[in-house]
Each structure stands twice: as C-alpha cells, then as structure tokens.
Biopython code that builds the backbone (N, CA, C, O; Angstrom):
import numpy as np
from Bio.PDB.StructureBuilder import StructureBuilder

atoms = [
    (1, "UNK", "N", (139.376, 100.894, 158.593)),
    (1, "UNK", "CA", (139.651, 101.394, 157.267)),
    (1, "UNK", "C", (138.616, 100.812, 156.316)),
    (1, "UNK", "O", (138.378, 99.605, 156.303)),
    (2, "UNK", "N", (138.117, 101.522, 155.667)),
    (2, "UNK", "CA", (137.096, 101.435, 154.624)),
    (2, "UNK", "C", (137.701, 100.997, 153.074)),
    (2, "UNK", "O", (138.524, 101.716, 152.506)),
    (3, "UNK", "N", (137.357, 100.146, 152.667)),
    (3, "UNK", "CA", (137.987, 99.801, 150.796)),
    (3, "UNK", "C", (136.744, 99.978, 149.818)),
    (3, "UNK", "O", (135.724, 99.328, 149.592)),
    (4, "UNK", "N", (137.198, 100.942, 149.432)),
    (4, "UNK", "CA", (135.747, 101.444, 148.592)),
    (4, "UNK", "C", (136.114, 100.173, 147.394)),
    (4, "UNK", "O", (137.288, 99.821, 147.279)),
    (5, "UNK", "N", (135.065, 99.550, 146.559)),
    (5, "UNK", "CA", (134.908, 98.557, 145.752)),
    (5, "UNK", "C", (134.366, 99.359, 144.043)),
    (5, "UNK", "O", (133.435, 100.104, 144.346)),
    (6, "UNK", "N", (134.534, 99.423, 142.974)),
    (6, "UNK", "CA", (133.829, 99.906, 142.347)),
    (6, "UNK", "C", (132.634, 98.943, 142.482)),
    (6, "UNK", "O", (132.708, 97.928, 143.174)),
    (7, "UNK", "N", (131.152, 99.419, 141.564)),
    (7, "UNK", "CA", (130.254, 98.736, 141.350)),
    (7, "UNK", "C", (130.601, 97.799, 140.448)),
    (7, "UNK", "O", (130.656, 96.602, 140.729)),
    (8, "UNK", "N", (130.797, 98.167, 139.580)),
    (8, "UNK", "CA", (131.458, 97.257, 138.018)),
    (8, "UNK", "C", (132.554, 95.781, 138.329)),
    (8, "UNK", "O", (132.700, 94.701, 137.758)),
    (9, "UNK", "N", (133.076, 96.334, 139.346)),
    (9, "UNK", "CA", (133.800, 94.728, 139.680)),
    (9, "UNK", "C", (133.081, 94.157, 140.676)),
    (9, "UNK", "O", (133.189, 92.940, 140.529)),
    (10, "UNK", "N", (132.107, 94.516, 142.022)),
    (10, "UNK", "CA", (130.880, 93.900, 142.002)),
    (10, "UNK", "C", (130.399, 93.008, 141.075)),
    (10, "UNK", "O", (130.467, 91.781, 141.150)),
    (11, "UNK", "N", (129.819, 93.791, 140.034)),
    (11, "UNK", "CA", (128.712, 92.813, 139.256)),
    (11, "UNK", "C", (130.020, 91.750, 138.333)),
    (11, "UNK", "O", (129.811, 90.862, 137.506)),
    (12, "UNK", "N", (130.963, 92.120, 138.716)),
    (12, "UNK", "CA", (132.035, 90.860, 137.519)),
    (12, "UNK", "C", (131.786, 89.373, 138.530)),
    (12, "UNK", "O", (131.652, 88.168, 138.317)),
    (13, "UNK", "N", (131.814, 90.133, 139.516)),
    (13, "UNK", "CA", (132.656, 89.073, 140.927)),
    (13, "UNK", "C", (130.947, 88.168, 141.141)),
    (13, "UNK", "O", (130.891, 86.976, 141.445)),
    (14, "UNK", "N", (129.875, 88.923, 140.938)),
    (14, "UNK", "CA", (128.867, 88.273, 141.204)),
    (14, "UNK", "C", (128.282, 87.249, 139.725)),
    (14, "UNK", "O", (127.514, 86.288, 139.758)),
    (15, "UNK", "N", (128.713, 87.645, 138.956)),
    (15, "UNK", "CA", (127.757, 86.668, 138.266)),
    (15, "UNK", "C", (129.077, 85.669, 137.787)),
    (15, "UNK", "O", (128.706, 84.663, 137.183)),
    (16, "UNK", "N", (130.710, 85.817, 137.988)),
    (16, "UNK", "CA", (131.538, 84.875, 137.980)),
    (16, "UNK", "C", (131.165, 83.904, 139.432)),
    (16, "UNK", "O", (131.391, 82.695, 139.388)),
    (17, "UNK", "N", (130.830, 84.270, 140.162)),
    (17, "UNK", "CA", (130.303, 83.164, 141.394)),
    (17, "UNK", "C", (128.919, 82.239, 140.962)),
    (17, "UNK", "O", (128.849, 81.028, 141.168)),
    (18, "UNK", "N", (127.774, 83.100, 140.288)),
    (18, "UNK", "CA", (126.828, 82.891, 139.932)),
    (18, "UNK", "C", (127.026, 81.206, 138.695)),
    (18, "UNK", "O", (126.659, 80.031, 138.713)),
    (19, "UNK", "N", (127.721, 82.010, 137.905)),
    (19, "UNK", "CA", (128.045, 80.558, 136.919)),
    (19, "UNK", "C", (129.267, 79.777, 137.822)),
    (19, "UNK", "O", (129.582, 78.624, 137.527)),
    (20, "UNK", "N", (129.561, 80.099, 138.322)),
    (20, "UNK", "CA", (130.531, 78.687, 139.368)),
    (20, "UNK", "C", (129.512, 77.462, 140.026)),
    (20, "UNK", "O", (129.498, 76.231, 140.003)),
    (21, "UNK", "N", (128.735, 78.468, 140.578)),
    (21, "UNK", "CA", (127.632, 78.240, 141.306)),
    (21, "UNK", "C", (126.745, 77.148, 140.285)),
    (21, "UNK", "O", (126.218, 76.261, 140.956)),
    (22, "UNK", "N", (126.520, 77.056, 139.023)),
    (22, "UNK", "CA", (125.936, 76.529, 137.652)),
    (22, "UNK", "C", (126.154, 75.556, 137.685)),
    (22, "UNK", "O", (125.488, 74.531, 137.824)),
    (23, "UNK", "N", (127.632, 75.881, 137.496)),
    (23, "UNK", "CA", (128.469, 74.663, 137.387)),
    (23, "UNK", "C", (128.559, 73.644, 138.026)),
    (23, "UNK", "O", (128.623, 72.512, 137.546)),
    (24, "UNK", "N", (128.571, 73.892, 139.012)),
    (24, "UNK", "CA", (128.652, 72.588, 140.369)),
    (24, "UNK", "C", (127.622, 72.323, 140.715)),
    (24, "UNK", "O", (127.531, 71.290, 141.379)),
    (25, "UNK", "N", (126.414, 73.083, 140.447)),
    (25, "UNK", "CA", (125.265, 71.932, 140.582)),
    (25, "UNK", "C", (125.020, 71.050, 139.503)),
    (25, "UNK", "O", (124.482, 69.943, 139.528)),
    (26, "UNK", "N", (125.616, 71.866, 138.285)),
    (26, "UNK", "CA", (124.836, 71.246, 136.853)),
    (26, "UNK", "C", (126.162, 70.127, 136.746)),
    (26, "UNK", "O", (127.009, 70.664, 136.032)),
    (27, "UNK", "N", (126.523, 69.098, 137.092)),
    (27, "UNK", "CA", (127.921, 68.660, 136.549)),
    (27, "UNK", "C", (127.070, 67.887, 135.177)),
    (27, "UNK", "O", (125.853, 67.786, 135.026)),
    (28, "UNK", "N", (128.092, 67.438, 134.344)),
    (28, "UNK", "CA", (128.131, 66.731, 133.445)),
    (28, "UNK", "C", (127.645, 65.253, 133.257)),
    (28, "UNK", "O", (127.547, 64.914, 134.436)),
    (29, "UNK", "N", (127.273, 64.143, 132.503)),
    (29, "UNK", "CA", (126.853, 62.964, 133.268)),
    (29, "UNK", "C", (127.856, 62.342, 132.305)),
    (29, "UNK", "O", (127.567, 61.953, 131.173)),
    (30, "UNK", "N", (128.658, 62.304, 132.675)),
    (30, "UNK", "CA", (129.877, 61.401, 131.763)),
    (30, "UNK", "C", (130.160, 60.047, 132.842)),
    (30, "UNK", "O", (131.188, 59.370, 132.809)),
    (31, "UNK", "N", (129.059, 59.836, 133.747)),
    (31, "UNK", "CA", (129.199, 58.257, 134.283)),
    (31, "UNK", "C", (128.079, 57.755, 134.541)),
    (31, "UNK", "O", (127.066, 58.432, 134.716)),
    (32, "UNK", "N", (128.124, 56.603, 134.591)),
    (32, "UNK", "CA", (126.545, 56.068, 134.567)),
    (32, "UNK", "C", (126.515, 55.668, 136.044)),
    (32, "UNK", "O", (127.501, 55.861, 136.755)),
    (33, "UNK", "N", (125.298, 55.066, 136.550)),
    (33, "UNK", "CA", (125.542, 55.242, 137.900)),
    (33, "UNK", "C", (124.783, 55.990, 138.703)),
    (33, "UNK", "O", (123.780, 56.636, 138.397)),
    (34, "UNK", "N", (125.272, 55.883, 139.684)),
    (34, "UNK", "CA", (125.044, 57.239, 140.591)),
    (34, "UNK", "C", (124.979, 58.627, 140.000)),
    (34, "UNK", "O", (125.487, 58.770, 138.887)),
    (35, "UNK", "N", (124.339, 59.830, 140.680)),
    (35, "UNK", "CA", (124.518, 60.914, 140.172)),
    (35, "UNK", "C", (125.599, 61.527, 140.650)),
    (35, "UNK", "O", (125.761, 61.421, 141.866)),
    (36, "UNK", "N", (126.443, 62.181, 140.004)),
    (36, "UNK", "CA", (127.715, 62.832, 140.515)),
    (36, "UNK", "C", (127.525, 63.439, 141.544)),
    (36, "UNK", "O", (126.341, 63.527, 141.867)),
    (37, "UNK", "N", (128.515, 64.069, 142.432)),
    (37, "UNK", "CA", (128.330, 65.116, 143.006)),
    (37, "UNK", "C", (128.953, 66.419, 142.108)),
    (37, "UNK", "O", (129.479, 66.114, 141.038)),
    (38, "UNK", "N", (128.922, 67.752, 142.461)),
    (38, "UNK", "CA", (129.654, 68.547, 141.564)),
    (38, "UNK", "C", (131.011, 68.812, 141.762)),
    (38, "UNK", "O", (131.422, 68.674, 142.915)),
    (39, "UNK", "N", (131.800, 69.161, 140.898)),
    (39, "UNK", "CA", (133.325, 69.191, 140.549)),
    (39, "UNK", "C", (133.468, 70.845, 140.986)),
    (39, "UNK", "O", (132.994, 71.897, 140.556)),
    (40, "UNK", "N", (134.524, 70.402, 142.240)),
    (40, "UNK", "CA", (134.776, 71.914, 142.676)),
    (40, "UNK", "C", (135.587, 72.250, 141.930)),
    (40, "UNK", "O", (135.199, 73.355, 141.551)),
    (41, "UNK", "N", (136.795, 71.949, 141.284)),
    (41, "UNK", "CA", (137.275, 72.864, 140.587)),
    (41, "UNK", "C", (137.072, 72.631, 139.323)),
    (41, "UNK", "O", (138.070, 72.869, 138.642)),
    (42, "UNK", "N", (136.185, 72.265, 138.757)),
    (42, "UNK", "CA", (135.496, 72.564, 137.388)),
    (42, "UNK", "C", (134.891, 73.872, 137.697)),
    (42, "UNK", "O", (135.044, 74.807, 136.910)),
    (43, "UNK", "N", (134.152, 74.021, 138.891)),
    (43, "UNK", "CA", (133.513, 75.103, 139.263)),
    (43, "UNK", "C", (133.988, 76.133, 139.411)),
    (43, "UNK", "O", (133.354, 77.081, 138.947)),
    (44, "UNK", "N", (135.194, 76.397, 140.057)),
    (44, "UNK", "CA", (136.186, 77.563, 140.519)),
    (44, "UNK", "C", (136.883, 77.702, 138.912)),
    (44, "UNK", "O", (136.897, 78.873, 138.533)),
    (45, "UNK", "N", (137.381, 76.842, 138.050)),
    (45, "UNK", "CA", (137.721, 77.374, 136.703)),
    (45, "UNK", "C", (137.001, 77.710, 136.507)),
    (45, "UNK", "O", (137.133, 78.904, 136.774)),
    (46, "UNK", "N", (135.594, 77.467, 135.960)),
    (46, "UNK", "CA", (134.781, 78.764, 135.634)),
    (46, "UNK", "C", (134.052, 79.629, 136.020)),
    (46, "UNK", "O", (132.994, 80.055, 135.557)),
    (47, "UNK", "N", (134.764, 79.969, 137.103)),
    (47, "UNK", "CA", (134.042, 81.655, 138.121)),
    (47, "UNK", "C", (135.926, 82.154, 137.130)),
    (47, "UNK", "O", (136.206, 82.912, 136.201)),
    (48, "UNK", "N", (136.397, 81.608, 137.649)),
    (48, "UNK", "CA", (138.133, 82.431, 137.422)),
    (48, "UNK", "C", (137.547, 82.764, 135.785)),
    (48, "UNK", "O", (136.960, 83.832, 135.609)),
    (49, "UNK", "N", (137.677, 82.107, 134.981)),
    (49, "UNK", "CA", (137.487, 82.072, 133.451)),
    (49, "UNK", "C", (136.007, 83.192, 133.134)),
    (49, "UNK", "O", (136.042, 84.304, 132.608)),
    (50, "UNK", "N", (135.324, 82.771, 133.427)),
    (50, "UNK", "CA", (134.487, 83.803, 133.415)),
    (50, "UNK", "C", (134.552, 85.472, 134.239)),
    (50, "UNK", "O", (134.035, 86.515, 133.837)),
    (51, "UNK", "N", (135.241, 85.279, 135.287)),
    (51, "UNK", "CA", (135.390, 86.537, 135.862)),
    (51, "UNK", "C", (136.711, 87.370, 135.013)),
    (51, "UNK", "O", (136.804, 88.597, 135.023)),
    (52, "UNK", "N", (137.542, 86.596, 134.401)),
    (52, "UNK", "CA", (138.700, 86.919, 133.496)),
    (52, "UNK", "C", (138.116, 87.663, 132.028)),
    (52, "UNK", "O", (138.539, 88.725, 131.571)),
    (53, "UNK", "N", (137.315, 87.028, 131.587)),
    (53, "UNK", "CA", (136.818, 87.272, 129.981)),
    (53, "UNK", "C", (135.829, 88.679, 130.533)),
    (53, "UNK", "O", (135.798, 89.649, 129.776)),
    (54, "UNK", "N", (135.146, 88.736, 131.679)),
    (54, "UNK", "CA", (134.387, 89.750, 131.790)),
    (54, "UNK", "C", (135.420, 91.202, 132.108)),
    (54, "UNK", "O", (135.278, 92.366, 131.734)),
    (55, "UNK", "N", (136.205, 90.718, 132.734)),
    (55, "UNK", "CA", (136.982, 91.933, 133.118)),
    (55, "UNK", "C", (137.668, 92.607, 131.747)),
    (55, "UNK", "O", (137.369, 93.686, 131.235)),
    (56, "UNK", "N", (138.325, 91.983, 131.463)),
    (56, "UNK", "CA", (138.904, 91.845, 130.012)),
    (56, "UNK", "C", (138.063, 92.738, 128.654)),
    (56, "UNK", "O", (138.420, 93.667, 127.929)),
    (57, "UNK", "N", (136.793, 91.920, 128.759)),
    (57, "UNK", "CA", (135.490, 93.001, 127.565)),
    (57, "UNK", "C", (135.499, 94.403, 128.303)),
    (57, "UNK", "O", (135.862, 95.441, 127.749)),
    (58, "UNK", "N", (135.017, 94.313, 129.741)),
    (58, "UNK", "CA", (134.717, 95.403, 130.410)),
    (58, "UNK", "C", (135.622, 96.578, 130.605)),
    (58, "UNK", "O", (135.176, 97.717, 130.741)),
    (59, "UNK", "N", (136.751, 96.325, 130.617)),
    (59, "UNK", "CA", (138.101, 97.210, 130.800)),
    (59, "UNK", "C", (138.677, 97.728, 129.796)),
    (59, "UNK", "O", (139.778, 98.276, 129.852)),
    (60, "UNK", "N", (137.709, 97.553, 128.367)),
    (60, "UNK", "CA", (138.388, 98.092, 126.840)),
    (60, "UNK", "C", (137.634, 98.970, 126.968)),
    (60, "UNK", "O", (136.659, 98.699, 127.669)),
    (61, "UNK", "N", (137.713, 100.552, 126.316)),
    (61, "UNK", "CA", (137.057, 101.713, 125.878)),
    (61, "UNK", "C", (136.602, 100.834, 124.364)),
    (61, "UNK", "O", (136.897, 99.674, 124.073)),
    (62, "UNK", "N", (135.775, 101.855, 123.537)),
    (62, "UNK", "CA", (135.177, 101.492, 122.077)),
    (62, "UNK", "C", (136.222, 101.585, 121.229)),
    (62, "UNK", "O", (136.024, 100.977, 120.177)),
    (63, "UNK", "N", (137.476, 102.241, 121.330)),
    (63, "UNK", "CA", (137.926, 102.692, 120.621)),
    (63, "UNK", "C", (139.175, 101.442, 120.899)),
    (63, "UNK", "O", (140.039, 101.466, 120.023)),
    (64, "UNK", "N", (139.328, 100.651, 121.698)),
    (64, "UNK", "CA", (139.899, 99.337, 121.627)),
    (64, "UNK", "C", (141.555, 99.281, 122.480)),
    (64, "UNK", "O", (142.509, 98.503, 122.485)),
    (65, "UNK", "N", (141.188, 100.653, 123.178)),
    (65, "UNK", "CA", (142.189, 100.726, 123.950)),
    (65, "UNK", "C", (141.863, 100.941, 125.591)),
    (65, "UNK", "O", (141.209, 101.861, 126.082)),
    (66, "UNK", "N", (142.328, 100.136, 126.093)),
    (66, "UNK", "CA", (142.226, 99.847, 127.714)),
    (66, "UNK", "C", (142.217, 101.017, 128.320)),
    (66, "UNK", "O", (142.886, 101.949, 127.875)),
    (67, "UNK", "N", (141.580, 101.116, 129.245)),
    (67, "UNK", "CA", (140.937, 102.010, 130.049)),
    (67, "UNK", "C", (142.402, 102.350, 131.147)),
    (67, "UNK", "O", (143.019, 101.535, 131.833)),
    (68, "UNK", "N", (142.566, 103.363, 131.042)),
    (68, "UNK", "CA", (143.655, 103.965, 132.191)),
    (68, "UNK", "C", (143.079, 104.673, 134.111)),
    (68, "UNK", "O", (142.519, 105.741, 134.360)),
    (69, "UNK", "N", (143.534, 103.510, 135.147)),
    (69, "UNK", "CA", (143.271, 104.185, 136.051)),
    (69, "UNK", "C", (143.049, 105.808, 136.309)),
    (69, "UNK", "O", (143.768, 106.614, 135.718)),
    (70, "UNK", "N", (141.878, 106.299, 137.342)),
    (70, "UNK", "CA", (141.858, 107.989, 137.558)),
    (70, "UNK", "C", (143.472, 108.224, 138.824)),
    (70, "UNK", "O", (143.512, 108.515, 140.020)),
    (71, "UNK", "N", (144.410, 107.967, 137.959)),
    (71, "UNK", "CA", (145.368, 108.269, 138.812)),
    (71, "UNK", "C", (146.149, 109.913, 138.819)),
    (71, "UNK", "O", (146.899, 110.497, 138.037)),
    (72, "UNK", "N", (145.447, 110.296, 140.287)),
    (72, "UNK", "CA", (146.172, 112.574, 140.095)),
    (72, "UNK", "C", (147.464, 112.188, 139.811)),
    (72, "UNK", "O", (148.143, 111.317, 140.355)),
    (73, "UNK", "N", (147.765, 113.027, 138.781)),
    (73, "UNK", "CA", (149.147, 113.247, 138.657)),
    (73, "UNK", "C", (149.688, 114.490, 139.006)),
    (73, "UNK", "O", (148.900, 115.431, 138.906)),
    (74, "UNK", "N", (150.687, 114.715, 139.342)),
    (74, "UNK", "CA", (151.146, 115.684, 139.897)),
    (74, "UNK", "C", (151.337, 117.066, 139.200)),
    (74, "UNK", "O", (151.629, 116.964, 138.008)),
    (75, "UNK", "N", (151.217, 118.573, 139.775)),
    (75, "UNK", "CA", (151.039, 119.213, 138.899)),
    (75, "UNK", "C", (152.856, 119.396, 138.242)),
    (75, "UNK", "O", (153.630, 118.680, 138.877)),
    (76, "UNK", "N", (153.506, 120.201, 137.153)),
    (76, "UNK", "CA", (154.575, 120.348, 136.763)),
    (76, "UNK", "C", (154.922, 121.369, 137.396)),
    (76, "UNK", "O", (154.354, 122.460, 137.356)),
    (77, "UNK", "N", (156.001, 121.046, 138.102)),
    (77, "UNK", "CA", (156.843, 122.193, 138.626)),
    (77, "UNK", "C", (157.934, 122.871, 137.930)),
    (77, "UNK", "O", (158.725, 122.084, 137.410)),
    (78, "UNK", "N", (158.282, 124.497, 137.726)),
    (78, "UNK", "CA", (159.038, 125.172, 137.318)),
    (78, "UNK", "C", (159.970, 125.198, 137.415)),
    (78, "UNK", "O", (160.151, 125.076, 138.626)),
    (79, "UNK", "N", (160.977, 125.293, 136.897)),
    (79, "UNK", "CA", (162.655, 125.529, 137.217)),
    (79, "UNK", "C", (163.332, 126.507, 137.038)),
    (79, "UNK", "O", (164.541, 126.508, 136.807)),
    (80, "UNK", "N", (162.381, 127.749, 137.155)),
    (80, "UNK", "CA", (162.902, 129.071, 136.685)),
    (80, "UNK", "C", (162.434, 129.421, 138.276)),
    (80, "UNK", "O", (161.498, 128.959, 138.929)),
    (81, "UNK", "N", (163.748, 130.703, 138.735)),
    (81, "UNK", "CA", (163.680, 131.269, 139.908)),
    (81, "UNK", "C", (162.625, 132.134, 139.733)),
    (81, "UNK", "O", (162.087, 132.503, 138.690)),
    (82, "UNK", "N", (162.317, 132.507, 141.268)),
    (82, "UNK", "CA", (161.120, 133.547, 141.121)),
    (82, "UNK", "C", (162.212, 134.088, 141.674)),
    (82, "UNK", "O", (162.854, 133.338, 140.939)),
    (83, "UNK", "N", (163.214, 134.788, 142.385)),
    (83, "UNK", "CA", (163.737, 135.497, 143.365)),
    (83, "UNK", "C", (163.910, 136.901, 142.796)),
    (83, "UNK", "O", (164.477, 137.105, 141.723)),
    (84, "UNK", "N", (163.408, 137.834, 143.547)),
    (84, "UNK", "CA", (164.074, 139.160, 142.871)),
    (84, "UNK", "C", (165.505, 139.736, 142.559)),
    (84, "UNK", "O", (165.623, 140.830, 142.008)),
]
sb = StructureBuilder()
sb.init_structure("model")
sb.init_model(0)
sb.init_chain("A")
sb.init_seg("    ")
for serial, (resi, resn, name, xyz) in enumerate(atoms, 1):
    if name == "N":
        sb.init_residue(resn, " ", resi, " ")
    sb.init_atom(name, np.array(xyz, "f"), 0.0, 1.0, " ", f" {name:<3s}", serial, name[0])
structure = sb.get_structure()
C-alpha cells in the first residue's frame, strides 16, 4: 500500500528536522568547562515547535480561515418517487 504524502508537509517535516538538527549541534554555553554535548530534547522541542508554528501559518487561507480538507461529499439524494 502506497501513502501518498503532500509536498507541503514534506517541506514542514524537513526544515522542522533541519532546525532540530541546529539545535543540537549549536547548544548553548551556559557552562564553563568542557564543551557540551547537544541537548536532545532541547532539540526535538524545537523540530515539534517549529514544525507546529509552520503548519499552523501554512494551513490558514488569506482570508484567515483554515483551509478545509478535499473531502467528496456525497451527492444529495431525492425523496420523491420516480414510480409510474
């Protein structure tokens, strides 16, 4: 079975890894010392946090209302007999 992906949550999912990825190399130097290693879940909060705020901008139309799945809806069926 095949799961088609849009492109658009692609590029959310990649550049929320991308700054995770930032993150944990770049840590902070709040100790003197040794050099840190990087903070995994400093890192994973901000892939989540960043992949959240992107989805969030990305999923509003201009007009400031959220974008509605392409879900078929069914056509309306009649309730009047056809019978002769």
């Amino acid at each position: 079975m095949t799961v088609q992906i849009a492109p658009e949550a692609v590029l959310i999912l990649v550049i929320g890894c991308i700054a995770g990825r930032i993150a944990f190399n770049y840590p902070t130097q709040t100790q003197t010392g040794a050099p840190p290693q990087g903070d995994l879940v400093g890192s994973i909060s901000v892939a989540v946090g960043v992949i959240t705020v992107l989805t969030l901008l990305l999923s509003m139309e201009p007009g400031g209302q959220a974008t509605q799945g392409s879900v078929p809806r069914p056509e309306s069926t009649s309730t009047e007999s056809h019978s002769p």
